[in-house]
VEXKEVO-867046 format. One record per residue (C-alpha): residue number from 1; residue in one letter; x, y, z. Coordinates in Angstrom, 2 decimals, padded with zeros to 5 digits, always signed. Example, Ala and Ser with C-alpha at 12.3 -4.5 7.8 and 13.67 -1.06 7.14 Angstrom:
BEGIN
+-----+-----+---------+---------+---------+
:   n : res :      xx :      yy :      zz :
+-----+-----+---------+---------+---------+
:   1 :   A : +012.30 : -004.50 : +007.80 :
:   2 :   S : +013.67 : -001.06 : +007.14 :
+-----+-----+---------+---------+---------+
//
This chain:
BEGIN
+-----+-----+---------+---------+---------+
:   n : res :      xx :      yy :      zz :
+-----+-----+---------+---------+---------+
:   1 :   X : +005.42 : +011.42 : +005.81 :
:   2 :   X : +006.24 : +015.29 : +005.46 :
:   3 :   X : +007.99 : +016.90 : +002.57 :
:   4 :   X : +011.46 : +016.98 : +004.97 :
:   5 :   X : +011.56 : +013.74 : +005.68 :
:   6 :   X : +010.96 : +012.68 : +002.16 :
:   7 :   X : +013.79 : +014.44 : +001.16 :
:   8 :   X : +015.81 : +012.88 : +004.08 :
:   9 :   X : +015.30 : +009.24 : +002.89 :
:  10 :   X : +018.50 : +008.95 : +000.66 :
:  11 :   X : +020.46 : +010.13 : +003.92 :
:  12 :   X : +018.51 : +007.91 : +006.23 :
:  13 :   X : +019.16 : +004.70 : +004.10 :
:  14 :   X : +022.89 : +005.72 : +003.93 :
:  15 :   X : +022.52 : +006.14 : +008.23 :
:  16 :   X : +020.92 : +003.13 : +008.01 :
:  17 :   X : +022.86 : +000.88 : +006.40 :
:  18 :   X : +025.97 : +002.37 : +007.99 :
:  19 :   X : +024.70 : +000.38 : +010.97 :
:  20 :   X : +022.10 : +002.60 : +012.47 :
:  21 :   X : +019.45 : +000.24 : +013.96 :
:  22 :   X : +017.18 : +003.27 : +015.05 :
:  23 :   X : +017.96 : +005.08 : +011.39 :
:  24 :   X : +016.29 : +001.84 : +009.94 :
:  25 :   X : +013.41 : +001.78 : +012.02 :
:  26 :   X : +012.28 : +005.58 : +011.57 :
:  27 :   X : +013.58 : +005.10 : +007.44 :
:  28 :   X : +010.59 : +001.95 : +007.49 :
:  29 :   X : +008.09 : +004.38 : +009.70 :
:  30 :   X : +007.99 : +006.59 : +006.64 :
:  31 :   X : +006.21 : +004.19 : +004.85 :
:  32 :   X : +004.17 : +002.18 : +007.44 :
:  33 :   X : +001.00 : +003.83 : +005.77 :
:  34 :   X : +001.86 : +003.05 : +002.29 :
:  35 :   X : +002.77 : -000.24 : +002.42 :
:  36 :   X : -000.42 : -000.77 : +004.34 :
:  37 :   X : -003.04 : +000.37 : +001.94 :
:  38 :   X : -001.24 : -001.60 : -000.53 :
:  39 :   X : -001.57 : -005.09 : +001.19 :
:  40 :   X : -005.41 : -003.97 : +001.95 :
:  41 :   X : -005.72 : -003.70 : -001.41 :
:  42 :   X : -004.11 : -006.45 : -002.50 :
:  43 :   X : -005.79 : -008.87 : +000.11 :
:  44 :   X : -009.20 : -007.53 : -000.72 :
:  45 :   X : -008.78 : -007.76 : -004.30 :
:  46 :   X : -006.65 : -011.08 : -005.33 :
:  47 :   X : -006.77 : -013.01 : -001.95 :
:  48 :   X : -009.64 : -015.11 : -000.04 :
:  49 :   X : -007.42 : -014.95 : +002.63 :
:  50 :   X : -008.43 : -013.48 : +005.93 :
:  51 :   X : -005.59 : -011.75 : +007.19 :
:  52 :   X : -004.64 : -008.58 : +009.00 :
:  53 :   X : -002.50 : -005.67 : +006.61 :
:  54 :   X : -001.14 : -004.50 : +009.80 :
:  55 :   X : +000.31 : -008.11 : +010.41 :
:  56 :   X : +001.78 : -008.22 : +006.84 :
:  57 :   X : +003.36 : -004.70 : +007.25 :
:  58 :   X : +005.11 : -005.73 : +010.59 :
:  59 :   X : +006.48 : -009.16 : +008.76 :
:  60 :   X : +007.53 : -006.81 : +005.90 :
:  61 :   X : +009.16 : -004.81 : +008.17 :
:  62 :   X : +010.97 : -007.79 : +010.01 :
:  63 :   X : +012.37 : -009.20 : +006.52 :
:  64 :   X : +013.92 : -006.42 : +005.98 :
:  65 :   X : +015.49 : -005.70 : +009.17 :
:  66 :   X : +016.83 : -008.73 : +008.54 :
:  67 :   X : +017.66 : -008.56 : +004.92 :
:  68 :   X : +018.55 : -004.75 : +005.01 :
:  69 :   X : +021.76 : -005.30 : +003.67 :
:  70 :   X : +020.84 : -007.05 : +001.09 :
:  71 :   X : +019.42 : -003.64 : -000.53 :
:  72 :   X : +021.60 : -001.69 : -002.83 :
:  73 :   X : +019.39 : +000.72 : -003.77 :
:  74 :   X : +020.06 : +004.60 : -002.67 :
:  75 :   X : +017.23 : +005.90 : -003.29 :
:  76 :   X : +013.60 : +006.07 : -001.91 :
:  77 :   X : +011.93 : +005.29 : -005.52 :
:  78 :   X : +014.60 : +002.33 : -004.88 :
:  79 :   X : +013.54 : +001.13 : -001.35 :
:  80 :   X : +009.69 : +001.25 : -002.25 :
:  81 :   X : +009.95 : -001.02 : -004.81 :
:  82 :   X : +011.88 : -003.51 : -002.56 :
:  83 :   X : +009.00 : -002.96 : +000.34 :
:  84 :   X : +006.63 : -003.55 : -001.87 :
:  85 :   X : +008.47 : -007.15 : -003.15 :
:  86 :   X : +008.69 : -008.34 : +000.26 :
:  87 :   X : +005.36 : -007.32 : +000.78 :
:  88 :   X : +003.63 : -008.98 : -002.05 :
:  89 :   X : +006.08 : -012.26 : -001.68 :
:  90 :   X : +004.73 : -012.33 : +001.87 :
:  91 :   X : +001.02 : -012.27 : +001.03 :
:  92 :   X : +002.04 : -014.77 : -001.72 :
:  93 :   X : +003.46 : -016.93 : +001.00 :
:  94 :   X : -000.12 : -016.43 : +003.19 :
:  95 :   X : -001.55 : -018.04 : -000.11 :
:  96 :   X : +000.61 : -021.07 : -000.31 :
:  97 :   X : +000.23 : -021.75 : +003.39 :
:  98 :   X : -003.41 : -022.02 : +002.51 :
:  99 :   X : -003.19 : -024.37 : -000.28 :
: 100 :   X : -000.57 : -026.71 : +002.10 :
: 101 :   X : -003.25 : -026.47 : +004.80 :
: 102 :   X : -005.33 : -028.15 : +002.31 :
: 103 :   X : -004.36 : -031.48 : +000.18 :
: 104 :   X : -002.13 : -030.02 : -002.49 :
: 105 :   X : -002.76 : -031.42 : -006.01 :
: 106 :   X : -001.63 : -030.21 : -009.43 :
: 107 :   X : -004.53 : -027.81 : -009.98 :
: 108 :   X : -004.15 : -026.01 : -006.89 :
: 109 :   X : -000.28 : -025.94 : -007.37 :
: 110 :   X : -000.81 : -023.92 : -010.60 :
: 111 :   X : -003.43 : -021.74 : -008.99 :
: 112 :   X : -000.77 : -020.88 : -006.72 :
: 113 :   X : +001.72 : -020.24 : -009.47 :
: 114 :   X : -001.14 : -017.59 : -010.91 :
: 115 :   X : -001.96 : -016.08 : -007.98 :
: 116 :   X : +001.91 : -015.08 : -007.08 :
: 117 :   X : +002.09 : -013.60 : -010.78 :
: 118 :   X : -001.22 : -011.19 : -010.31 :
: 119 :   X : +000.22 : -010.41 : -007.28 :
: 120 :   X : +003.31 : -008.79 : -008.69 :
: 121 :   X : +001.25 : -007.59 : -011.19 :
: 122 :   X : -001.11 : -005.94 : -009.43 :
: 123 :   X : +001.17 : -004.26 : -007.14 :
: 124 :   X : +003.63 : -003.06 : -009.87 :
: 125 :   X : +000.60 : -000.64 : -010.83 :
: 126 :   X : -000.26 : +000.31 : -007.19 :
: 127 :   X : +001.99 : +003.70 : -007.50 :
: 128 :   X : +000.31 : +004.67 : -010.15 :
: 129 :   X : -003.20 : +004.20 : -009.16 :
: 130 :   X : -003.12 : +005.56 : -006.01 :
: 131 :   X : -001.67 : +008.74 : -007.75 :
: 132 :   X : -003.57 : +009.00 : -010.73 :
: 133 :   X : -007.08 : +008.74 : -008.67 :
: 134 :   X : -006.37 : +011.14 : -006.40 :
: 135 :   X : -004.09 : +013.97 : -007.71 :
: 136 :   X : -003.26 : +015.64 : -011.04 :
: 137 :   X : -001.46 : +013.79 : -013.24 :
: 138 :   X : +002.12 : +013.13 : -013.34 :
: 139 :   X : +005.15 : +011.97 : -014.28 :
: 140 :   X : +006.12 : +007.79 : -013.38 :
: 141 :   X : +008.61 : +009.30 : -011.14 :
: 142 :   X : +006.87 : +011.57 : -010.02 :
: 143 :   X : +003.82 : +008.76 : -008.88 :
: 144 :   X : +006.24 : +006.76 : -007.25 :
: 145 :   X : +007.46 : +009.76 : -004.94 :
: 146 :   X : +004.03 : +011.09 : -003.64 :
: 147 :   X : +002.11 : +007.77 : -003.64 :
: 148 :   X : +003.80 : +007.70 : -000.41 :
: 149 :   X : +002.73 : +011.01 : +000.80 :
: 150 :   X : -001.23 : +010.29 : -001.46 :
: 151 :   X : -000.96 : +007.13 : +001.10 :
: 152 :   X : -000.17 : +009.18 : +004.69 :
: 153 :   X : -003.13 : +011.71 : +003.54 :
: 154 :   X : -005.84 : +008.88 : +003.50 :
: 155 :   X : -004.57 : +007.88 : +006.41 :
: 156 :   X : -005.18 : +011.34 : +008.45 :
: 157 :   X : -008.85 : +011.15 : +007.39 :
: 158 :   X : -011.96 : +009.86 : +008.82 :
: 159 :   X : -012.20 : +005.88 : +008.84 :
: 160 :   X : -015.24 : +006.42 : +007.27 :
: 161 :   X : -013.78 : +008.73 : +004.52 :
: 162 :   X : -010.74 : +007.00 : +003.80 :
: 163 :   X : -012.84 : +003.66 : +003.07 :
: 164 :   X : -015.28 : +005.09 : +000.88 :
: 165 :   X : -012.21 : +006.07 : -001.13 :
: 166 :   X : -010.21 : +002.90 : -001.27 :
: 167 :   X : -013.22 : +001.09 : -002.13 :
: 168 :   X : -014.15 : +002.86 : -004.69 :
: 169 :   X : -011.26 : +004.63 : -006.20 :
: 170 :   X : -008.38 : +002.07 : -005.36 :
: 171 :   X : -010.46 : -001.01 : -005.58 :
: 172 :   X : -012.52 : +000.16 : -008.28 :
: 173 :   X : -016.01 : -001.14 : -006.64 :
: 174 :   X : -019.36 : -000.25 : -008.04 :
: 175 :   X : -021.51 : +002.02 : -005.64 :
: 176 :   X : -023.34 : -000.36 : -005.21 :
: 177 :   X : -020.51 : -003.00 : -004.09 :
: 178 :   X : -019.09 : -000.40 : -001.50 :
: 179 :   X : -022.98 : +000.19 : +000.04 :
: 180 :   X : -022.89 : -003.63 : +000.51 :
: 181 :   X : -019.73 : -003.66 : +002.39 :
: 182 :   X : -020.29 : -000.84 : +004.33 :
: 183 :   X : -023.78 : -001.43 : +005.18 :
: 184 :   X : -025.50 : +001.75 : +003.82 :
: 185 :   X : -027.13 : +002.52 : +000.90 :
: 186 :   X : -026.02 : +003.49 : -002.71 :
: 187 :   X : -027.52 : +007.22 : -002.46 :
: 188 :   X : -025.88 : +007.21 : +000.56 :
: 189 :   X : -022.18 : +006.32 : -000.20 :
: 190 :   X : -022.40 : +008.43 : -003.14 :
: 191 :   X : -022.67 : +011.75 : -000.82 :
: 192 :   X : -020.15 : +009.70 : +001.58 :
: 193 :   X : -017.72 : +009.31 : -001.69 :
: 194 :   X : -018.18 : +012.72 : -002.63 :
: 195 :   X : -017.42 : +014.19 : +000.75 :
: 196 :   X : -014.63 : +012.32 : +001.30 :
: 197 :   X : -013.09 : +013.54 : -001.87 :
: 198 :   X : -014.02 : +017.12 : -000.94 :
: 199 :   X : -012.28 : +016.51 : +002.56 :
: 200 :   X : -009.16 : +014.67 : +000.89 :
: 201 :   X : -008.26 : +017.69 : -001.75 :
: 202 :   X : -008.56 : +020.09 : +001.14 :
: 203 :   X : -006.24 : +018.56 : +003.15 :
: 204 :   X : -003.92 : +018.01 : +000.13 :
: 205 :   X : -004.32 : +022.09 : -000.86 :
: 206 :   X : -003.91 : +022.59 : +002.94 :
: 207 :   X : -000.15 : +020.89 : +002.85 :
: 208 :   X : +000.86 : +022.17 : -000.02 :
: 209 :   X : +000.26 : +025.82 : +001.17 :
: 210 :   X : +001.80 : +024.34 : +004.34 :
+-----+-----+---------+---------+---------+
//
């Protein structure tokens, strides 16, 4: 997501709710990559689900097709924090369709109960976290406008790169955690890491000369 089309969100939503079908899908397309890194994070940290982030996105993106005019918001601070709701309650719902698989009993009802709150909890500090890892440090409204953009630069780097980061940055593993899951070894991953970082601010210098 450029700098333009950032700017052109408010007038997109407006297009968009004025009835403009295609206005809503390119307005959602703007933040396909952020609302994907957050349900990555979110399944890899709070869920022992096995699920795909690019099959919660697209049922985030259905719901609020669907819903769209039950948004009031007019701004894009506004609309990310309603993604990210029907996000989260959809993960939450991958949870509880795990516990009804099972025999539901009290315990497991509560379980459920705390894993929707950490949920909502977890991904109220997302913004932030993705902004204060990676960039200088600003303002809260400030986070919640370029976590967006933070989110579309990882996404432009090497898969290799833009793991190494989330892992350890976003998820906050140990080196030693992130060598496990990506099958190399701590010396390793910390010249991955520190590459990837290198790579990352470049690009980020690179569009903001741009």
């Amino acid at each position: 997501m450029g700098e333009q089309e950032r700017q052109d969100a408010g007038r997109l939503i407006e297009e968009a709710r004025a009835g403009g079908t295609d206005k809503l899908g390119s307005l959602l397309e703007l933040y396909r990559n952020y609302l994907y890194l957050l349900a990555r994070t979110q399944i890899d940290l709070h869920l022992q689900a096995r699920c795909n982030p690019s099959d919660v996105v697209q049922e985030t993106f259905l719901h609020a097709c669907r819903h769209f005019k039950q948004f009031r918001g007019t701004s894009e601070k506004e609309l990310l924090r309603w993604l990210r709701t029907i996000l989260v309650n959809n993960l939450a719902r991958i949870v509880e369709q795990q516990v009804l698989a099972k025999k539901r009993s009290v315990r497991r009802e509560v379980s459920l109960d705390n894993y929707r709150h950490v949920l909502h909890q977890s991904s109220a500090h997302f913004d932030a976290a993705l902004v204060s890892q990676l960039r200088s440090p600003a303002s809260e409204a400030e986070r919640r406008e370029q976590a967006a953009l933070v989110a579309d630069q990882l996404a432009r780097l090497p898969p290799s790169y833009r793991d190494v980061i989330i892992l350890r940055n976003l998820e906050g593993l140990s080196f030693d955690e992130v060598a496990k899951r990506l099958n190399r070894s701590p010396g390793a991953v910390r010249v991955l890491w520190l590459r990837a970082l290198e790579r990352f601010r470049q690009l980020h210098e690179q569009e903001g000369a741009g």
